[in-house]
C-alpha positions in Angstrom: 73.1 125.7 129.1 74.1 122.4 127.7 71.1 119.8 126.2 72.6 116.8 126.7 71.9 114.3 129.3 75.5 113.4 129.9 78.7 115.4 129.7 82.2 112.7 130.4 85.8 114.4 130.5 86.2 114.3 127.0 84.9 117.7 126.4 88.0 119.8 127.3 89.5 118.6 124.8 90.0 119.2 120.7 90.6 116.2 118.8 87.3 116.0 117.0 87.1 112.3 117.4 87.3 112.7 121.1 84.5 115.2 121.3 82.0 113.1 119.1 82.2 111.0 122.7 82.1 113.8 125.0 78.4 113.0 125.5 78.4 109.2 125.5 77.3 107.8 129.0 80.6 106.2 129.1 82.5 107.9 131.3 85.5 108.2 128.9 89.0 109.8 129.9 91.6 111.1 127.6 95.5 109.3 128.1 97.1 111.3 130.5 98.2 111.3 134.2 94.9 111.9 135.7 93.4 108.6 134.3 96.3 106.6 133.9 96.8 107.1 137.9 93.0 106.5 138.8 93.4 102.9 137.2 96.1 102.7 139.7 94.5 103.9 142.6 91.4 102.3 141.8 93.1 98.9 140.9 91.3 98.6 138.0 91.9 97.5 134.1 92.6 100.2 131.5 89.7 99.6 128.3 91.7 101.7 125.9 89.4 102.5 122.6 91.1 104.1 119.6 89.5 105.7 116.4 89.5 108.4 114.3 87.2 111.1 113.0 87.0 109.7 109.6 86.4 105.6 110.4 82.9 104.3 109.7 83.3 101.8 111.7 84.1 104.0 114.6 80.6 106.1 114.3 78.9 102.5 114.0 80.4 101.5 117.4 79.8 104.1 119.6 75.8 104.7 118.0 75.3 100.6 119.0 77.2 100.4 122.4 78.9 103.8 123.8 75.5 105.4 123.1 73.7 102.7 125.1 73.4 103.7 128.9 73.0 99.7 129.6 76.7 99.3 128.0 78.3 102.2 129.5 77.2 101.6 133.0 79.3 98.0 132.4 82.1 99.9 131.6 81.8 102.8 133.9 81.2 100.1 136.6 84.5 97.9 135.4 87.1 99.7 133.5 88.8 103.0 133.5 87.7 104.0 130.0 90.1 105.8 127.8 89.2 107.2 124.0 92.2 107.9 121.6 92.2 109.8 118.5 94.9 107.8 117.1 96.0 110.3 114.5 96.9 112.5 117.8 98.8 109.3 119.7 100.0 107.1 116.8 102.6 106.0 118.8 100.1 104.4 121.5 98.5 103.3 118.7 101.0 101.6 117.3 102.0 99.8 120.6 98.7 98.1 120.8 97.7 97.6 117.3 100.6 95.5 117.6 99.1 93.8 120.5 95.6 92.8 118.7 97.5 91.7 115.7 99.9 89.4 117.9 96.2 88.3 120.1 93.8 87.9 116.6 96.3 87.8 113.5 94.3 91.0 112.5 93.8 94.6 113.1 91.7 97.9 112.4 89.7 100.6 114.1 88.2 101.1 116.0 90.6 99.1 118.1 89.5 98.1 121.5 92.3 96.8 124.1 92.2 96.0 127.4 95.3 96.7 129.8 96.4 95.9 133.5 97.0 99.3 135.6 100.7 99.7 134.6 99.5 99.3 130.5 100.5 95.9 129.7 97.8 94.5 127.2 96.2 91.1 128.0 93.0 91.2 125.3 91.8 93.6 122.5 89.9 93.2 119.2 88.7 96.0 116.9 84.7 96.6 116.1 82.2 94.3 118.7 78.6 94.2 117.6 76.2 94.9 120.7 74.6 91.2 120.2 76.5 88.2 119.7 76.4 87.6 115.4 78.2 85.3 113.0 79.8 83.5 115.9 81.5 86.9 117.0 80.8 88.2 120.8 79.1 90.9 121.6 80.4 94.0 123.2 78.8 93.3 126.3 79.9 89.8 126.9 83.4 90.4 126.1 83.1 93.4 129.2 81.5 91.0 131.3 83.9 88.4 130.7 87.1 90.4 130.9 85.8 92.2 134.2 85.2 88.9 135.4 88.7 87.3 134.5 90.5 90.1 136.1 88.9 89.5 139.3 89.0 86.3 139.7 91.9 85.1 137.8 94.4 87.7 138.2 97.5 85.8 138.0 96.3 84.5 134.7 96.1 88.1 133.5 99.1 89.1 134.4 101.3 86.4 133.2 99.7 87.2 130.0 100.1 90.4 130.0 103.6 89.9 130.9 104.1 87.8 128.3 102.6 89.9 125.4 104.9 92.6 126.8 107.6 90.9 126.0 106.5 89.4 122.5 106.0 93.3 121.8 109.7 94.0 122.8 110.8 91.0 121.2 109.5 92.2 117.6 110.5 95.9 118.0 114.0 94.6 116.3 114.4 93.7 113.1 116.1 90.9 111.8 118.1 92.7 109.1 121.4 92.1 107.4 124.1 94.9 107.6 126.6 92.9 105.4 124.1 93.4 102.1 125.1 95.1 99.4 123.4 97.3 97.2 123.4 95.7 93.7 121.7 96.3 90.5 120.0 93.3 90.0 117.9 94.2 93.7 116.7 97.6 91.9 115.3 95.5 89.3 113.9 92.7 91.6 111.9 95.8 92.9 110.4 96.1 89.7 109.5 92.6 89.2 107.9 91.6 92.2 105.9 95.2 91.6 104.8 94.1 88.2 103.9 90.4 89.1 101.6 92.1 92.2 100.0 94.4 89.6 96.5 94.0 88.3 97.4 94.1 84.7 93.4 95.1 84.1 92.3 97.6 86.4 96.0 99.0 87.7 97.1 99.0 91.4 98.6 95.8 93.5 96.4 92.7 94.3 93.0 92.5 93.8 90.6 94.3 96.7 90.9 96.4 99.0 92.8 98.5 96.3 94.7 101.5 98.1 96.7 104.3 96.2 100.5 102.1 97.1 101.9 105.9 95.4 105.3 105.0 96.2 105.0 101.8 94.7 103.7 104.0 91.5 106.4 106.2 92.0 108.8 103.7 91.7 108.3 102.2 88.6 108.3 105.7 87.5 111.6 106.3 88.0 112.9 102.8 87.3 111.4 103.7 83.3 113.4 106.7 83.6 116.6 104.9 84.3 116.2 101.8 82.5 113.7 102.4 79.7 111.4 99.8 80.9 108.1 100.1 79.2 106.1 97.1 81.3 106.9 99.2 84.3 105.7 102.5 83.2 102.6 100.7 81.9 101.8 99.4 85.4 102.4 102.7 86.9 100.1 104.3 84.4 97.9 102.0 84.1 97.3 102.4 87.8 97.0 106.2 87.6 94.3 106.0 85.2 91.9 103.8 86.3 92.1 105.7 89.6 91.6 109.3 88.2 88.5 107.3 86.1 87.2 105.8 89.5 84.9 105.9 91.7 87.5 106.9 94.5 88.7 110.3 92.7 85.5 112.9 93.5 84.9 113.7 89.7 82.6 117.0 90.5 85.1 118.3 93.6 88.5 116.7 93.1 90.5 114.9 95.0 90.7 111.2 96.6 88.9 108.6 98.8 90.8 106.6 100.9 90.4 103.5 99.3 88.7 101.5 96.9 86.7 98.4 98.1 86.6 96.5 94.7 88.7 95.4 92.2 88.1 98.1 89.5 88.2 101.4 92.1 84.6 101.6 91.4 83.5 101.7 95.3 85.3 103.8 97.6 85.9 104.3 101.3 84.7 107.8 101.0 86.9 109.8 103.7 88.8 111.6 102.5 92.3 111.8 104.0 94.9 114.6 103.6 98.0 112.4 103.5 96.7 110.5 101.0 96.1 113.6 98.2 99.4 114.9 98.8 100.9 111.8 98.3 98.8 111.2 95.0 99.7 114.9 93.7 103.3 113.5 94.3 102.7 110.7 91.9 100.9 112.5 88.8 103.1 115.0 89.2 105.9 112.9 88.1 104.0 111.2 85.6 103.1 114.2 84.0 106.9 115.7 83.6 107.0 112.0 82.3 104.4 111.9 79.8 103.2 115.5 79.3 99.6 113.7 79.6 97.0 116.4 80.3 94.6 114.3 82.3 97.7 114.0 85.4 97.6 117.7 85.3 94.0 118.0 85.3 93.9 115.6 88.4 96.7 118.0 90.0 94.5 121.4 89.7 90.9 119.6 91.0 92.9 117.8 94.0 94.4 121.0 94.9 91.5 123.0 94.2 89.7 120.5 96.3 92.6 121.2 99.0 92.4 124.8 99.0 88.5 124.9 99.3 87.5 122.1 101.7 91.2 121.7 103.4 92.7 124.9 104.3 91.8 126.5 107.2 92.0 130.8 107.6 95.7 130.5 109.4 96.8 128.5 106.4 97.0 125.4 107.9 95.6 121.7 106.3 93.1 119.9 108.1 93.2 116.1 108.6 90.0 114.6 107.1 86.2 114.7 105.7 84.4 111.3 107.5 83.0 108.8 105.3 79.5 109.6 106.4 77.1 112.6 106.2 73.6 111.9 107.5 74.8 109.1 109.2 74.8 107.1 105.6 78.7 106.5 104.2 79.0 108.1 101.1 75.5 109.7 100.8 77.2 113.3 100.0 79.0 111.7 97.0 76.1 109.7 95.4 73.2 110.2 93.2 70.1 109.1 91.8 68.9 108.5 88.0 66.4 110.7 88.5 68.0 113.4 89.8 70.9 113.4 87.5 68.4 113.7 84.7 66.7 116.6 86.3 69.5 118.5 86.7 71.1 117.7 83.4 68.0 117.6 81.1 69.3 116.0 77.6 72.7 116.4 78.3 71.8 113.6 80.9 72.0 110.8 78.5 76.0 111.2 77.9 76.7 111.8 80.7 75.1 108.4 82.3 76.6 106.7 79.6 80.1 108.2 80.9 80.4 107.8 84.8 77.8 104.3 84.5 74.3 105.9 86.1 71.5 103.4 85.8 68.1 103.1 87.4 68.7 100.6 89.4 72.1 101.7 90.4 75.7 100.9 90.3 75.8 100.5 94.5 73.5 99.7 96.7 70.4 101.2 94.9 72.3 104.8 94.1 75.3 105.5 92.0 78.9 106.5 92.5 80.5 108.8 89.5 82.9 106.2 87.9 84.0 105.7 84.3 84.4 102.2 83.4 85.7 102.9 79.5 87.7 106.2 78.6 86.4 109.3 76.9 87.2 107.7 73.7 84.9 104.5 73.4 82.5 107.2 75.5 82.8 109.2 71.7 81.9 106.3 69.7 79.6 105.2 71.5 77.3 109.0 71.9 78.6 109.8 68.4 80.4 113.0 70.0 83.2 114.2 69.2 85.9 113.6 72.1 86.7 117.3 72.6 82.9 118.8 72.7 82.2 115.9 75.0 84.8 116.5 77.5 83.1 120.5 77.5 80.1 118.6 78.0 80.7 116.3 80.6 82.6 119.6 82.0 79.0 121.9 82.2 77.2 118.6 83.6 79.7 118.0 86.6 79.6 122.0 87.3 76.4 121.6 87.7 76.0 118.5 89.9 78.7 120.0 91.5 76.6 123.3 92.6 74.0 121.1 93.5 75.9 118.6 96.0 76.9 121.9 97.9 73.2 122.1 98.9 73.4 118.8 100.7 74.8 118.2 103.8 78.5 117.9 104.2 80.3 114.9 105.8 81.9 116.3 109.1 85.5 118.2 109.4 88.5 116.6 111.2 89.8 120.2 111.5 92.6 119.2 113.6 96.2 120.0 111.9 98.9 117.9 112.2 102.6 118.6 111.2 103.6 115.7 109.4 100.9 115.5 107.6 100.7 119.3 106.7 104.6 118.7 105.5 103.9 115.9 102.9 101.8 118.5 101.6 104.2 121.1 101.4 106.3 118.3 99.4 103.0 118.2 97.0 102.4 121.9 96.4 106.0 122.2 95.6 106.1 119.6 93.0 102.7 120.7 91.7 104.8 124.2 91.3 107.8 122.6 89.6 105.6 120.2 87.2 102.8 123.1 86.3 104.9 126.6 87.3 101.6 127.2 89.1 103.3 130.3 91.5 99.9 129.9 93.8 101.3 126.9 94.8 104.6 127.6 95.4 102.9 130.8 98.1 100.5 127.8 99.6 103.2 125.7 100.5 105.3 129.0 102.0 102.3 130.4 103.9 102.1 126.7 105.3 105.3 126.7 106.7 105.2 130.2 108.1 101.6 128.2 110.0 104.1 125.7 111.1 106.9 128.0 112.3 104.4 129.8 114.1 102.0 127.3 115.3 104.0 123.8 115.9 106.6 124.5 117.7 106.6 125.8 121.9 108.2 128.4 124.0 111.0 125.8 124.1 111.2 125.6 120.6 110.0 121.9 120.6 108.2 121.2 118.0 104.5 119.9 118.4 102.3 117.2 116.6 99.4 118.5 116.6 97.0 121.9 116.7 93.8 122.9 116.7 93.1 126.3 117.5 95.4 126.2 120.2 98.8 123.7 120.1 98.5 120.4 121.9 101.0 119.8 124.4 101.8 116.4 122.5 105.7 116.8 121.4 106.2 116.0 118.2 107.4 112.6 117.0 109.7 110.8 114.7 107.6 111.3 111.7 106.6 114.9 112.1 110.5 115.9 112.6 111.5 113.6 109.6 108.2 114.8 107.0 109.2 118.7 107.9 112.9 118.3 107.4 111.7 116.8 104.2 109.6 119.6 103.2 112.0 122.2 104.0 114.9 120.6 102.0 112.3 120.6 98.6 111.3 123.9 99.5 114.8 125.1 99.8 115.6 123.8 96.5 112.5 125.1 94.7 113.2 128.6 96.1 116.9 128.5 96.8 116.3 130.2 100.5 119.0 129.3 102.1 117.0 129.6 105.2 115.2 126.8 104.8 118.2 124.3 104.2 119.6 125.9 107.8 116.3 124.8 109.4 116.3 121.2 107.9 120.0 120.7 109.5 119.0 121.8 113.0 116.1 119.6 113.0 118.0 116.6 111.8 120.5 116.9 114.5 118.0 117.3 116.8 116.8 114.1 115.2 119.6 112.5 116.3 120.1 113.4 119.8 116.5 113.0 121.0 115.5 109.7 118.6 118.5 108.0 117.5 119.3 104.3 118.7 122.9 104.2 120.5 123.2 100.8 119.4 122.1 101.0 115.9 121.6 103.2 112.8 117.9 103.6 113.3 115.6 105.9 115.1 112.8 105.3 117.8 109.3 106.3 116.8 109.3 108.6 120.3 112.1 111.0 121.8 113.7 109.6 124.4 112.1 112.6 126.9 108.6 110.8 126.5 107.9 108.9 129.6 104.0 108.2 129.2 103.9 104.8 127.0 104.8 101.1 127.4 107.3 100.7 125.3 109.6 102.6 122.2 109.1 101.4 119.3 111.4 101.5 116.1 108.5 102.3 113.4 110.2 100.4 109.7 107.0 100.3 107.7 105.8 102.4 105.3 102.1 102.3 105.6 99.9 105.2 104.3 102.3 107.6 105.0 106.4 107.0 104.8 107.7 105.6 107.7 110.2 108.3 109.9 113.1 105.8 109.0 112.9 105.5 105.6 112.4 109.4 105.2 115.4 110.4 107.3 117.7 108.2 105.3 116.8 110.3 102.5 116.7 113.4 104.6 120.6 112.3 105.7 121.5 111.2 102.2 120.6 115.0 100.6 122.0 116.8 103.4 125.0 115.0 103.6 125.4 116.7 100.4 124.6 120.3 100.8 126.6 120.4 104.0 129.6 117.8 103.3 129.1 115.3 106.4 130.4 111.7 105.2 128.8 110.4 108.7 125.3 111.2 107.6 125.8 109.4 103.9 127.0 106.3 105.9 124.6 106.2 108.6 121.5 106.4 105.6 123.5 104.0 103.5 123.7 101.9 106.4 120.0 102.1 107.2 119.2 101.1 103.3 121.0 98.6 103.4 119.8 97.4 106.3 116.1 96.9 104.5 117.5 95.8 101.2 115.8 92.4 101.4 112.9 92.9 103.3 111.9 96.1 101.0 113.0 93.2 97.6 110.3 90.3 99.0 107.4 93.2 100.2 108.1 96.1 98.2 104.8 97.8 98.3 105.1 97.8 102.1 108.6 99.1 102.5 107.6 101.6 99.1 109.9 104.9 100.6 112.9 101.9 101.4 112.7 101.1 97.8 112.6 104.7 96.3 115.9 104.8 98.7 117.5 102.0 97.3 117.3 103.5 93.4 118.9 106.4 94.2 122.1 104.0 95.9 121.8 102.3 93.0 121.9 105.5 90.1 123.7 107.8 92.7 122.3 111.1 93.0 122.8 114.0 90.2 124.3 117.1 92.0 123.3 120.0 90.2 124.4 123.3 90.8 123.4 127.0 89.1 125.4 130.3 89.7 124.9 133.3 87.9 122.3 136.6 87.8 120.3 134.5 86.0 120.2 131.4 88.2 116.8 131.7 89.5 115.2 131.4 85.8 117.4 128.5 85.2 116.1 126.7 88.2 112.5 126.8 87.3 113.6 124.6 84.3 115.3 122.1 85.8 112.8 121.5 88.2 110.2 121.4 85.6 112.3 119.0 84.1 111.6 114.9 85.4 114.8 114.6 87.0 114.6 111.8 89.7 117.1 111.1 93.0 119.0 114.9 92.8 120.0 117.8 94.8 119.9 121.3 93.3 121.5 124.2 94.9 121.1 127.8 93.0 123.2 131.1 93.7 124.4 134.2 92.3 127.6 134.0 93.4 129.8 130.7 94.2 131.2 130.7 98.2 132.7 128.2 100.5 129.8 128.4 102.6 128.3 125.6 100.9 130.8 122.8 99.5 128.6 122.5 96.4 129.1 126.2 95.5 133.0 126.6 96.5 134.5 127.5 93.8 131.9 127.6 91.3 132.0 131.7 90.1 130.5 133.4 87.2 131.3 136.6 85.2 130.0 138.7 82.7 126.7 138.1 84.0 126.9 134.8 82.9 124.9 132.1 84.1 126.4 128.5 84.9 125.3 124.9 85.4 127.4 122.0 86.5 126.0 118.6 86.6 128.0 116.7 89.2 128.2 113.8 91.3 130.1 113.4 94.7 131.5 116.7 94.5 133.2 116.2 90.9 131.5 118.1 88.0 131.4 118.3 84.9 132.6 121.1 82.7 129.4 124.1 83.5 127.5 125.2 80.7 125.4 128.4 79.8 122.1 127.2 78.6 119.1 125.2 80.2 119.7 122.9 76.5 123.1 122.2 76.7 122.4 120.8 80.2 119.8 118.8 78.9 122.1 117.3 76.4 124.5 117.0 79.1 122.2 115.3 81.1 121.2 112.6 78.8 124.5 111.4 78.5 126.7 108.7 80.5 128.1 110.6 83.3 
């Protein structure tokens, strides 16, 4: 028999942000026919409110004013109140972030938009305090005042709301240039503008909020690798290492925060977000196959450790998210005491203080986040110990802590599993494999996909967004198709099952049936069979996670290889190039555009093994930091695949041809000569 004094629609469903509000007095409805129809019917405004499990902000709302049965009764009495999880319905998300931003000139969650009965916004804002502060409304008079306006001033409303309709339409196409052409000097533009934007102290781009920008790392990465550019692998480093030493890597569990509110990464958002550990195992595993640096690989085993113990559910699936809060205090699982620390630690305390900056007083807000302002070595100096007994130190002090923080109350589980999300981690685990030759990781990412295959896709072999416990109904969008095809194409060339390739080319076509633009080379964010939103969007940004476009232009440019089809190549090349100047001016927010734009720049190394021996030999090139490539392994050469016609071996003989566009090299028998091979002008 349930406790609780009220019980709204929200509890048949799964998202876990939408049940936190299943007992609010609001009488919240999830997006779908049955509330969408009753604003209808009932002639009344649509209050959309859209969060996520994870968002401070979000819990701080709904304790001040969903909570309050004062507040509620406005809304129950006014509105047709809808909650969205927007990690579930990014695409409605999207549509009316949009309008906020074009209403306020800003943005954020929770997001809070008001809509007339056939979903056109006409006002919205993010977080409302419940009493009017700093010049800023409060919830309730904003309610009051809406509900009012649409009564008695409904053509005013709806001309609005006609007319924001159309400013989102207008701005759903891009003003790009299709006679660009892809020149060196834009691949090094990249760079610069990357460089001036990076904080030549502390690392990342711009001062605070600091966020991981991993493709922006990634990039200058790579453009060392081509052009031997030192000031661009020291920004990329640079902003690898103060991150591992900051407060937003967990330095007892592993893995990353969100964020980092400050300059020096000393402060962090403290969810912790799936996406955005997978995307940083991406970047220190290329920056350890650059630099062999132990630290990058030590960050790669915690983060994954941390992925494996707090992220993986039983099926093999990867949750979303840890919230920022526990206790209803943000960060309180993560933070510590003076006192404590020395309890625990006794007279190892002192060096360990001195290492992650514990005081007394604290280093935020009267307790202390684990950071490390100076390296280990000025730490050795300065505690006259010698670097490699204090790193075993510091080691037995953070097990410790460690064992001690599992005691305490955890921050809540988004256990909902979402497939594009899952697949960028598929993408990690294999690169962790290639960079470490880890073969637990390599399984993970295999027994992930098999949770996809089995989970994520319906009777009709649609494939879903979203599941949790059971599938949701939600088909899958343009991300989620683009993120798996992705992941299957790396895992295909990490295990050389063809199977996997096979799969990555159905999806793609289905790609282009259900979400390509007839008019241009782009995709829409939604298939076309989706009938429930305002508008289709065209999605260009790369945010948090790559945008859908900017990964199927890679996804077309790689399997235009394996599978020979020039009209693929030309339809990414023609998406690239489309960018080219927008991705030049903002590059860290069109970073997966620019990654795109190297490898039209330096081509892409086509590198084919056949031989008994081919599956040792592709091990080693993939340990190897070879950016912007295809690698296809066999035993025997055939004219299934155009990369392996007429490629043979005898003898027992293994071969390697380095190629581009179909034209190769003379092979060679040994991982070294193909180094050599490798390093020279091809």
């Amino acid at each position: 028999m349930s406790t609780h004094k009220y019980t709204n629609n929200l509890i048949n469903e799964t998202s876990p942000y939408l049940l936190q509000h299943a007992h609010n007095p609001v009488n919240w409805y999830a997006w779908n026919d049955k509330a969408l129809q009753k604003a209808k019917n009932e002639d009344k405004p649509i209050l959309v409110s859209i969060g996520y499990s994870a968002c401070h902000w979000c819990h701080v709302m709904e304790r001040e004013s969903f909570e309050n049965e004062e507040t509620a009764q406005i809304m129950n009495d006014n509105f047709i109140n809808i909650k969205i999880d927007r990690e579930e319905r990014p695409d409605i998300d999207h549509i009316y972030m949009d309008a906020v931003q074009a209403i306020t000139g800003s943005g954020g969650w929770p997001l809070n938009v008001f809509l007339t009965p056939d979903l056109k916004p006409f006002y919205g804002g993010t977080y409302y305090p419940p009493v009017r502060a700093f010049n800023r409304s409060s919830w309730k008079e904003v309610l009051l005042t809406v509900a009012k306006a649409f009564k008695e001033k409904r053509n005013e409303i709806i001309t609005q709301a006609e007319n924001l309709t159309q400013h989102l339409i207008n701005t759903n196409v891009f003003n790009i240039d299709n006679k660009n052409s892809v020149e060196q000097t834009t691949a090094d533009n990249v760079a610069v503008n990357l460089i001036k934007l990076s904080d030549k102290e502390w690392g990342g781009f711009g001062q605070a909020p600091k966020f991981p920008q991993s493709f922006s790392i990634l990039y200058l990465l790579r453009h060392y690798h081509f052009l031997n550019d030192n000031e661009a692998l020291n920004a990329a480093l640079l902003s690898l290492d103060k991150m591992m030493m900051g407060g937003m890597y967990d330095h007892l569990g592993g893995g990353f925060c969100r964020y980092s509110t400050d300059q020096h990464w000393q402060i962090p958002h403290f969810e912790k977000m799936l996406y955005d550990n997978a995307l940083l195992i991406n970047a220190y595993c290329e920056a350890y196959q650059l630099t062999k640096k132990e630290d990058y690989a030590n960050v790669i085993y915690q983060t994954i450790a941390f992925i494996e113990r707090e992220m993986t559910s039983p099926e093999y699936g990867f949750y979303s998210a840890l919230d920022a809060d526990s206790e209803d205090v943000e960060g309180r699982f993560y933070t510590w005491g003076k006192q404590e620390i020395d309890e625990l630690l006794g007279d190892e305390s002192s060096a360990f203080c001195l290492a992650y900056n514990i005081s007394e007083k604290g280093n935020w807000e009267h307790t202390n986040i684990l950071w490390m302002p100076e390296d280990l070595e000025k730490i050795s100096g300065k505690t006259g110990i010698e670097k490699t007994q204090l790193i075993k130190q510091l080691d037995v002090s953070k097990s410790i802590l460690f064992k001690e923080r599992e005691k305490r109350i955890r921050p809540a589980l988004d256990n909902k599993i979402l497939c594009n999300w899952n697949a960028l981690m598929i993408l990690a685990l294999c690169n962790a494999y290639n960079a470490l030759g880890k073969n637990e990781y390599l399984q993970l990412a295999e027994q992930n996909i098999i949770f996809i295959e089995s989970n994520l896709f319906d009777a009709n072999n649609n494939l879903l967004h979203c599941w949790n416990n059971i599938p949701n109904a939600q088909h899958a969008f343009l991300d989620d198709y683009a993120a798996l095809i992705f992941a299957y194409i790396n895992l295909y060339e990490t295990t050389a099952k063809e199977e996997y390739l096979l799969k990555a080319k159905a999806l793609t076509e289905k790609v282009i049936a259900n979400f390509g633009d007839e008019q241009d080379c782009f995709f829409y964010f939604t298939a076309k069979q989706q009938n429930d939103i305002l508008i289709r969007k065209i999605e260009m940004y790369d945010g948090a996670t790559p945008s859908g476009n900017a990964l199927m232009a890679k996804n077309l440019l790689q399997l235009s290889i394996f599978f020979d089809i020039p009209g693929w190549n030309e339809r990414a090349e023609q998406m690239i190039v489309s960018i080219i100047n927008l991705a030049e001016k903002y590059p860290t927010t069109f970073g997966m555009w620019a990654l795109n734009f190297q490898v039209l720049n330096y081509g892409i190394e086509e590198i084919v093994v056949v031989g008994e021996h081919c599956n040792n030999i592709l091990q080693k090139i993939l340990n190897e930091y070879i950016p912007n490539k295809v690698v296809q392994a066999a035993v025997q050469g055939n004219n299934k695949w155009p990369l392996l016609d007429g490629k043979m071996s005898s003898s027992g003989e293994t071969l390697i041809y380095l190629c581009k566009e179909y034209s190769c090299r003379k092979p060679v028998e040994s991982f070294e000569e193909f180094k050599n091979q490798l390093t020279k002008y091809f």
